[in-house]
Each structure stands twice: as structure tokens, then as C-alpha cells.
N, C-alpha and C positions, 0 to 999 in steps of 0.2 A: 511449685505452685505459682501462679503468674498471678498479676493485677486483678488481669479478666476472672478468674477463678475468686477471689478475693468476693470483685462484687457480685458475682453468681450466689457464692457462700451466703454472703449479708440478705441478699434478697430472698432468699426461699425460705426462712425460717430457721435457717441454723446459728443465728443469732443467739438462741439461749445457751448454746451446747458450746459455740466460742467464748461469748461471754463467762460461763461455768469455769473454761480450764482456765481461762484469765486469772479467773479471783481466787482460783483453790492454786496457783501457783503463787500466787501476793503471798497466799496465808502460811506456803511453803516457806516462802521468804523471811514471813514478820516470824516465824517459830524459832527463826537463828540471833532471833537477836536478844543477848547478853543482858542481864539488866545494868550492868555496866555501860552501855551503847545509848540510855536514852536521850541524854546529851550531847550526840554526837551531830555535826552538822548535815543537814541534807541537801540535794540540788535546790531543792525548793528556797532560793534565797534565804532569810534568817531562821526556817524553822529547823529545831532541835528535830531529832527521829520521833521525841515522843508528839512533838507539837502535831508533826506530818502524819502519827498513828491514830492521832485525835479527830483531826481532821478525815483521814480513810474509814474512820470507823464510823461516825456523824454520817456521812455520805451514802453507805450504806442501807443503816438505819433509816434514812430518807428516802431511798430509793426503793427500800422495803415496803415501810409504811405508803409511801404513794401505788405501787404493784398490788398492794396489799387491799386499796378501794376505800379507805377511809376516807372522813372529811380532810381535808387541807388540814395542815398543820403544821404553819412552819417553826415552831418551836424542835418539833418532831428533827429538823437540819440542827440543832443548834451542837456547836462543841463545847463539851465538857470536859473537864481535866479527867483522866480516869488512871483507876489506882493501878490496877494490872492492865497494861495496853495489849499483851498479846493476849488474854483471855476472853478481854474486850470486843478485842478483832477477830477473835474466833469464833465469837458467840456471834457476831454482825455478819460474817460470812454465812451463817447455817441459815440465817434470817433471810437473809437477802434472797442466797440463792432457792429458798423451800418457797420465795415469793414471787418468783420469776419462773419460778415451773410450773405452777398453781393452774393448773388446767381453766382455758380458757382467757390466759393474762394476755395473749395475743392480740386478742380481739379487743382491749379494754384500750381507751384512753388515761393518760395522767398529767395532773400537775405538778410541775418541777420550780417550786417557789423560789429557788438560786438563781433560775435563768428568766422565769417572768411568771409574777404572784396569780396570775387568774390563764394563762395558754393551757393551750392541753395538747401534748403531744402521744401522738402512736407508741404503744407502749413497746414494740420493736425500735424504733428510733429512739425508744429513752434507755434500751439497754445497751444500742450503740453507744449511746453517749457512755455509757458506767465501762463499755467494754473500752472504750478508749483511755476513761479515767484510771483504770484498772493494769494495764499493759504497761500504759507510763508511769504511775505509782510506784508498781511493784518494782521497776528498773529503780525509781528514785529507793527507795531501800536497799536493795541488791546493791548500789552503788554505794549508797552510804555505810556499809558492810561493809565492802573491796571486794562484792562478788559478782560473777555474772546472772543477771536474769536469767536466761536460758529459756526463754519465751518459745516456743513454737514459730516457724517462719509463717503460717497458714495464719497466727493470732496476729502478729506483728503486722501481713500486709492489709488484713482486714480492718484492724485498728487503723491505719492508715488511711484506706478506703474511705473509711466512717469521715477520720479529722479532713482529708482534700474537700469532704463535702460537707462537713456542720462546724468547722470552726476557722474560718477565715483569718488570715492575716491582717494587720493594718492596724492603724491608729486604737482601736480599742484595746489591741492588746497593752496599750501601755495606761491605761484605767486604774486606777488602785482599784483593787478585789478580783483584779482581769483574771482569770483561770487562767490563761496561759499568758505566757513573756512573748514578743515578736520572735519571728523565726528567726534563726543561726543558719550560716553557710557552712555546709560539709562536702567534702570533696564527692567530685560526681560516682566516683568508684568503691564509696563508703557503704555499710551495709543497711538492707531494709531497715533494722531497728535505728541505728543511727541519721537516718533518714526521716524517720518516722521522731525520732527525739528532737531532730533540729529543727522540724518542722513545727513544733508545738515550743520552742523556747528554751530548751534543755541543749549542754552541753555534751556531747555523746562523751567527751575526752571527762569529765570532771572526777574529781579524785577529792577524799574528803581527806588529805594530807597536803 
């Protein structure tokens, strides 16, 4: 699959159906981890795995409740410490995604209180956004494991697609609370995902050893 297919993908609606395999692949992911592992480090700078699970599962939950048509809420983003994180994250998966199928979420605007308290964005463009959050999460886990993603190359260049056009490089990213770190240089011959990981701040090489 090429670039061009990528944004062909994004554009016609197949947005919920990439974004789906995305998150039911994260949940593959977060099901391998040990309760041994919740203090493990992640790419994510200082957070522990369960910090990073708190954080995935909140995001969710927010992206639910906003698909979902309620009033704003932004208590609805907040993270909480939570007792079982894979239970947590499985239950926020079912949410998320019965919320993004919901006949007619296409057509709905939302707002996404993380990125700006009163915008409203196309509710295809905010699931761009979670499909991105989603692709590179789920690698930040699989890494912090010592496994591979195993992402799909179709999710990988799409997710890509998405960040070349909603998350710019430059000075913000170095913001405290910035969602991503400034880009990293990877060899030109390195693959979509590692491509796609440098480009958002992540190390493609990083090893939690």
C-alpha cells in the first residue's frame, strides 16, 4: 500500500475501521502485560507502564464521552490511578469503540478539551487523532514488553498520513504537556513504523534495558 492509498483510506470513511484494528491491537498488547511489569519504564519519558495505561485508558474515555454527544466534560479526560489497568483498558476499549460506530457519529462535531476547551472538530478528524494516539501507544507498550507491535502496514502509513497533516513539528513540541517530543532522525531506509515513531519523538531503537 502506498502513501497515496493511505490518504484515499483517511478520506472515504474508512477511518473507523482503521482506527478499530488500531485499538483492538493496543488491547492485544496491554493483555500481555504481567502484573509484575507495572513499573516497568516506558518510551514515554518518566512514565512507569502503569502511568502510560492510566493515561490510554483516560483518553479513551474522553474520546468516548465526547463521540458519545454529551455536554463537555472535561473532568470526563482526567487520570486516575486505577486498580486493574488491563481491566480498565479493556472496559475503555468497548466504550470507545461502540462510540465511534454509533450510527451517524460521522456527521457529529466534537470537543476535544486537551487540544482547545470550546473548538469543535469533525468527528472523522478526531478519530484521526485517537488513530494516531493509538498506533504509537500501543508500540510504546509492545516496546516496553521487548515485543513488536506488529501494527498493520495499511494502519502504520495512515497514522502517518493523519500526523504529516495535524501534528507539526517545531517549538511547541518542546512545551511541558506537549503530546509529542520534537522529531528524531532515522535512517532514510528505516521502515514506515520507525518513520512514523521519529516523526512524532520516539525512539524507534529504544529498549527498556
Amino acid at each position: 500500500m502506498t502513501d497515496a492509498d493511505a490518504i484515499t483510506d483517511t478520506s472515504k470513511g474508512r477511518i473507523q475501521e482503521l482506527d478499530r484494528r488500531a485499538v483492538l491491537r493496543s488491547a492485544e498488547i496491554v493483555a500481555l502485560v504481567r502484573d509484575d511489569q507495572w513499573d516497568d519504564p516506558t518510551p514515554c519519558g518518566t512514565w512507569s507502564l502503569r502511568r502510560l495505561l492510566t493515561h490510554m485508558t483516560a483518553q479513551h474515555l474522553g474520546f468516548a464521552a465526547a463521540a458519545e454527544g454529551g455536554p463537555v466534560d472535561e473532568a470526563v479526560w482526567q487520570e486516575t490511578p486505577l486498580d486493574d489497568p488491563r481491566r480498565a483498558y479493556a472496559d475503555s476499549v468497548d466504550r470507545v469503540l461502540d462510540a465511534f460506530a454509533t450510527d451517524g457519529v460521522l456527521d457529529r462535531e466534537v470537543v476535544l478539551p486537551w487540544i482547545h476547551p470550546t473548538m469543535r472538530f469533525a468527528t472523522p478528524r478526531a478519530i484521526g487523532f485517537h488513530l494516531v494516539d493509538y498506533v504509537v501507544h500501543g508500540w510504546d507498550v509492545a516496546a516496553s514488553l521487548g515485543i513488536q507491535a506488529a501494527y498493520d502496514e495499511d494502519l502504520v502509513l495512515a497514522a502517518a498520513e493523519v500526523a504529516r497533516k495535524e501534528v507539526p513539528d517545531g517549538p511547541s513540541r518542546e512545551r511541558p504537556g506537549a503530546s509529542f517530543r520534537p522529531a528524531v532522525e532515522v535512517a532514510g531506509t528505516a521502515s514506515a513504523e520507525d518513520h512514523l515513531l521519529a516523526a512524532l519523538g520516539r525512539d524507534p531503537r529504544w529498549s527498556p534495558k
